[in-house]
N, C-alpha and C positions, 0 to 999 in steps of 0.2 A: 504494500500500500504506500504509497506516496507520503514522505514524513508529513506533511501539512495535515495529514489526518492521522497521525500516530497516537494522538490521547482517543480515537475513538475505538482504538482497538484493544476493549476490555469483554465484554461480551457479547452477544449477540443480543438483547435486551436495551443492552445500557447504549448500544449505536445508534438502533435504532429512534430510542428515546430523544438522545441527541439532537440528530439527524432532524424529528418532526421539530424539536424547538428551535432548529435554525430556521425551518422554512417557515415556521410559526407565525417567528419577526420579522423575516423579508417580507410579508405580507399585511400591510398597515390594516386592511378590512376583518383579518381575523385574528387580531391581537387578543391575548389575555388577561386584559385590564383586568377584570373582575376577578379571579384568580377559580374558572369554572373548568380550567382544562380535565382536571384530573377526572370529573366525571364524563365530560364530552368523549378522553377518551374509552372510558371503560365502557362507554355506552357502543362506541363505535368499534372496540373490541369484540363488543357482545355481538351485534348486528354482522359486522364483516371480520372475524377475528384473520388476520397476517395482512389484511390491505394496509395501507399506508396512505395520508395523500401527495408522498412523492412515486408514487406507481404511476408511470405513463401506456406503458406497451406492453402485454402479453407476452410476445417471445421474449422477449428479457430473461425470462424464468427457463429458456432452451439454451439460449447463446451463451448463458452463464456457467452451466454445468458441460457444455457441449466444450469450451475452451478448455476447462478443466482436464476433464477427465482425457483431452488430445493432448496437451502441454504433458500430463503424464505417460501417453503411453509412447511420445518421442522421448522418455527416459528425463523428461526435471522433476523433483521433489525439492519440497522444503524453499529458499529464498529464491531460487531459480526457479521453479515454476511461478512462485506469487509474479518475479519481473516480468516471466512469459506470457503471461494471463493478461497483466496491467498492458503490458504494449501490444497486444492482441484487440484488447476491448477497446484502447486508441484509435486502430488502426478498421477496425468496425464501425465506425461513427463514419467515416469515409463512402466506407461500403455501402453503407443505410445511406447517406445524403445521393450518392448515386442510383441508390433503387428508385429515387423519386419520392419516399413516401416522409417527408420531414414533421408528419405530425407526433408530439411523443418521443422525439430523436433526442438522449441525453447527448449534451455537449453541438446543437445546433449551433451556438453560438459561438463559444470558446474552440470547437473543434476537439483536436490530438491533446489539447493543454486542458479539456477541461479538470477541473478538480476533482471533483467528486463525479466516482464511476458508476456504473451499473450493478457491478457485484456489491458495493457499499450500499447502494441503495436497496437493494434487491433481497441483501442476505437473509434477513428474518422471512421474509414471506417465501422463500425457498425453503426456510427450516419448517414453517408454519403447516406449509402446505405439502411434508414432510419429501419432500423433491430432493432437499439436502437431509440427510438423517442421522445426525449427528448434533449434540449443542458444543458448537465451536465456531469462534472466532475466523476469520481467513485465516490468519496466521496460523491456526492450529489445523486447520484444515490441510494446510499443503501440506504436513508429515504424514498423511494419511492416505489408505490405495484407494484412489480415483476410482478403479475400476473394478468389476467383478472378477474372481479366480475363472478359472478357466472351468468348466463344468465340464469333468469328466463323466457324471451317474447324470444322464437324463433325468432323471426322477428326484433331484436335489432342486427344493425349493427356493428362488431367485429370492427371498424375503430373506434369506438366511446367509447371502452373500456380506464380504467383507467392506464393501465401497462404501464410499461416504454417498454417493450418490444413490437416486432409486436406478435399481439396475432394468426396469423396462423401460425407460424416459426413450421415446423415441430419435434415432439415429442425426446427425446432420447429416444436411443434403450432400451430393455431393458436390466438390468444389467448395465449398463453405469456407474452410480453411484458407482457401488463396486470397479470401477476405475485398474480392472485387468489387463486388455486386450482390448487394441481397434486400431482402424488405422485413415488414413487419408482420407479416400476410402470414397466418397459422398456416396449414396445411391442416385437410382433414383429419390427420392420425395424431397431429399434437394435439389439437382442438381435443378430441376426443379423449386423449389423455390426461391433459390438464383437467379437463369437467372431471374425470373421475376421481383425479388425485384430490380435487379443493372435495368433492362431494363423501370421499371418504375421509379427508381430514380434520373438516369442519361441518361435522352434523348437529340438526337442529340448531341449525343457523340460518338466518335468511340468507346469506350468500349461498349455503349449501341448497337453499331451499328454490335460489333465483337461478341459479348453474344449470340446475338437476330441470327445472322448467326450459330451457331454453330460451332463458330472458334474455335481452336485449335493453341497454342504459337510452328509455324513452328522450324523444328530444325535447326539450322547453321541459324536461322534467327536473327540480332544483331539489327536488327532498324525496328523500326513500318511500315520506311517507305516501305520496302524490303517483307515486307507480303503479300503475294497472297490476301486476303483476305482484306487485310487494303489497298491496290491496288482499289478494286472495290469500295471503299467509294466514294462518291459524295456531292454536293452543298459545306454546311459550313463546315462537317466532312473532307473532301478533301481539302477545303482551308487551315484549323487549319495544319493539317499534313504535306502539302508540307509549310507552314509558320518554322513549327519543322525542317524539312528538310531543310533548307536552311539555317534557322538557325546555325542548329548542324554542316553541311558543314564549311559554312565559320568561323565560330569562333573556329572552330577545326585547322585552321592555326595558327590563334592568339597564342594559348595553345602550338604547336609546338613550334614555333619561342621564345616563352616563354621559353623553355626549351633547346631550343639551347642558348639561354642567361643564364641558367643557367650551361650547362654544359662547358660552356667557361670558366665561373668564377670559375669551381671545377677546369679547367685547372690551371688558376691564381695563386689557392691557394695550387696547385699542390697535388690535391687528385687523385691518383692516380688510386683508387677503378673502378673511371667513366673513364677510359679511353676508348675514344670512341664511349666515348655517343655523345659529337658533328657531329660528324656523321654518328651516326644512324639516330637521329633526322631528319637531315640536309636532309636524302634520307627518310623520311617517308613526311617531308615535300615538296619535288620535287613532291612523291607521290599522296598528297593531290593538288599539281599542277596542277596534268595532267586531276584531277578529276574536277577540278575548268573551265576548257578548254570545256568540256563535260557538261558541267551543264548550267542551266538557273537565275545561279546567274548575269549576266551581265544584267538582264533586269529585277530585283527585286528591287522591289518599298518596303524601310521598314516602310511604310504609315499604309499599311496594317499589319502589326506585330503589331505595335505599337497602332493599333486600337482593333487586337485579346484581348494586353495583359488588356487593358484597362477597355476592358471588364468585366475581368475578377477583377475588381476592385483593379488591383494593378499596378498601374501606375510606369513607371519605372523613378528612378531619371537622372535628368541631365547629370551630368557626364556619367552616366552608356550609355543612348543614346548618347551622342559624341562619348563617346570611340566605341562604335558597329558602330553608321555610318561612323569615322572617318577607323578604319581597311575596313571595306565592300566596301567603296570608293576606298581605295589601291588596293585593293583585283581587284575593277573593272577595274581599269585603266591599273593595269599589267598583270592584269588575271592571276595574281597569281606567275609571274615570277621574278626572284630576290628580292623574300621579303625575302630572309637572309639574304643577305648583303644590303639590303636596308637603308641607313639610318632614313629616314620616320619612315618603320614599326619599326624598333628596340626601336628607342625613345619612340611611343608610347605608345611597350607594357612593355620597362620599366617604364613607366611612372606609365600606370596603375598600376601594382604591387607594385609603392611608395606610390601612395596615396591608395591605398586597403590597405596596411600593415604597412605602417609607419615605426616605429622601427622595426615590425619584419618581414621586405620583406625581402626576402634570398638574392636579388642583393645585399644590404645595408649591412644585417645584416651576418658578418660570422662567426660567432656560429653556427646560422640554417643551414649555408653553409653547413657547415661543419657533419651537421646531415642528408642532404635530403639525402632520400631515391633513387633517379636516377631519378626516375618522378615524375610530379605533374601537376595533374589536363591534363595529354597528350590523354587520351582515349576521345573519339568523344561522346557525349551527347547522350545517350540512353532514357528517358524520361519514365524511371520508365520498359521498357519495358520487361526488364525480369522477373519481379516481375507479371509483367500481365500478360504475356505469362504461368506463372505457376497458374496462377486462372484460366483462360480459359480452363487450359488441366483438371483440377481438375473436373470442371464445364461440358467439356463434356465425359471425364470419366464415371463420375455418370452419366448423361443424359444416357447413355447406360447400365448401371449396371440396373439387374433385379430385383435385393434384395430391399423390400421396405421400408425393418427394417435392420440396421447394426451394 
């Protein structure tokens, strides 16, 4: 791996963790002013457990193990294969920009130099979706045999091979390797592989539950819960979902009103840039009102949230549940009406953002003030869902495509 990323290489948990809080902050709309991540993500564990929202492309999860397991059988292990690997998946970004298909392409931009690769991005949902089967690091992975022993007894079961890899992961094509020309375009036989591996690895899941359907990521569709498809879900899959859903509802006020506090305070300090922002806000928030009126938030028990996330072995701290039940409470009593000028809610959710940021809450702190960007953290809680929505299309893609070699 590239020294620029050498503190990430602790485990495969802790990378990935990383990993989402860098993309977290490059992206001003889904900041975590409120300090709500820890449930967003266990919810969207629950829902899509190995997705990511740095997932672009489906074959990723082929070209990844496909270098692998050829760096080893040209004879590198251990520091030599990881170099072989790294200037291979360089030299791949080339390949993909000449197949034509540049949606999804890590490193469009930076090219050969990007920083962060594929396999970094990729690793957990490789482990996830037990493709990789092993809990290791890269680094502990190249001491490890890429490939299956040689099956002398027919009748010796491939689950019981030594490889770190699954040893049925369908072939690369041929020519792959000369790294010319290739796309993103599954092929029937991956297609149908990958469905089986996520539908055997993640059951009673709704991804396991949308795979196995042969869904497809609707278009103009922004929330899992809005899916034709993720609609028909039932029992646990259907609890988990409308748990996200009501979820993402009501604390999507919080985040507004958040932001009408702070666009008052750019008033204050007479930035001028945001004029206006207070009421945009102010009418996205009435908006979210009218939807709060309509909804089955007034008879949500958060008993049940708090037993999903629990589940899900990440218990949410103290503070974090007051502050969710202490807004949800508001939210019931007024159903939603004048929490802008609310005293209640305002203290609140300045509160929260003091003690999330300390010194560097933007109410507090005006420097940062004086740097935001116009929003923060105001877009409504998607739970990874676009990122799925473009494995799904990949996945049934290939399920349709005839070519059995690409």
């Amino acid at each position: 791996m590239p020294a620029t990323l050498a503190w990430l290489d602790h485990s495969a948990a802790e990378q990935q963790r990383a990993r989402e809080i860098i993309r977290f902050f490059s992206q001003p709309e889904s900041r975590d002013e409120l300090g709500l991540g820890g449930i967003r993500d266990a919810l969207s564990d629950t829902l899509f457990p190995g997705t990511s929202v740095l997932l672009t492309r489906a074959r990723y999860l082929f070209f990844i193990p496909w270098l692998y397991r050829e760096g080893a059988r040209r004879g590198h292990v251990g520091s030599k294969l990881t170099q072989w690997v790294e200037w291979n998946e360089r030299q791949l970004i080339g390949a993909l920009r000449k197949g034509g298909d540049l949606d999804g392409l890590i490193g469009v931009q930076a090219g050969a130099a990007v920083k962060i690769l594929p396999s970094t991005i990729y690793w957990n949902t490789l482990r996830r979706f037990k493709i990789l089967r092993r809990e290791a690091t890269p680094g502990e992975v190249v001491g490890l045999p890429q490939v299956t022993r040689s099956v002398d007894d027919a009748t010796e079961f491939l689950g019981q091979s030594n490889a770190v890899w699954a040893p049925t992961i369908p072939p690369a094509p041929d020519g792959f390797f000369d790294l010319k020309r290739c796309d993103f375009a599954l092929t029937h036989d991956e297609a149908t592989w990958l469905a089986e591996r996520i539908v055997d690895a993640v059951p009673e899941t709704l991804l396991q539950f949308l795979v196995e359907r042969g869904s497809r990521g609707s278009a103009g569709v922004a929330y899992p819960w809005e899916d034709p498809d993720a609609a028909a879900a039932t029992g646990r899959i259907r609890d988990a979902l409308n748990e996200a859903r009501r979820f993402a509802l009501a604390m999507h006020g919080a985040a507004l009103l958040y932001n009408i506090l702070l666009a008052e305070r750019a008033e204050q300090l007479e930035l001028s840039r945001y004029d206006g922002s207070r009421d945009d806000f102010a009418n996205r928030l009435d908006k979210w009102r009218r939807e709060i009126e309509n909804s089955d938030l007034g008879s949500w028990d958060l008993d049940g949230l708090w037993a999903l996330i629990a589940e899900r072995g990440a218990p949410v701290k103290g503070r974090t549940r007051e502050f969710v039940a202490s807004w949800v409470n508001l939210t019931k009593r007024m159903n939603g009406h004048g929490l802008t000028d609310n005293v209640d809610a305002r203290a609140l959710v300045r509160s929260r953002e003091l003690f999330q940021k300390r010194s560097q809450a933007r109410l507090r702190n005006d420097r940062l003030m004086r740097q935001w960007g116009g929003a923060s953290g105001s877009g409504r809680i998607q739970f990874r869902w676009p990122a799925v929505g473009r494995l799904l299309n990949d996945i049934a893609n290939g399920r349709e495509n005839h070519r059995a070699r690409a």
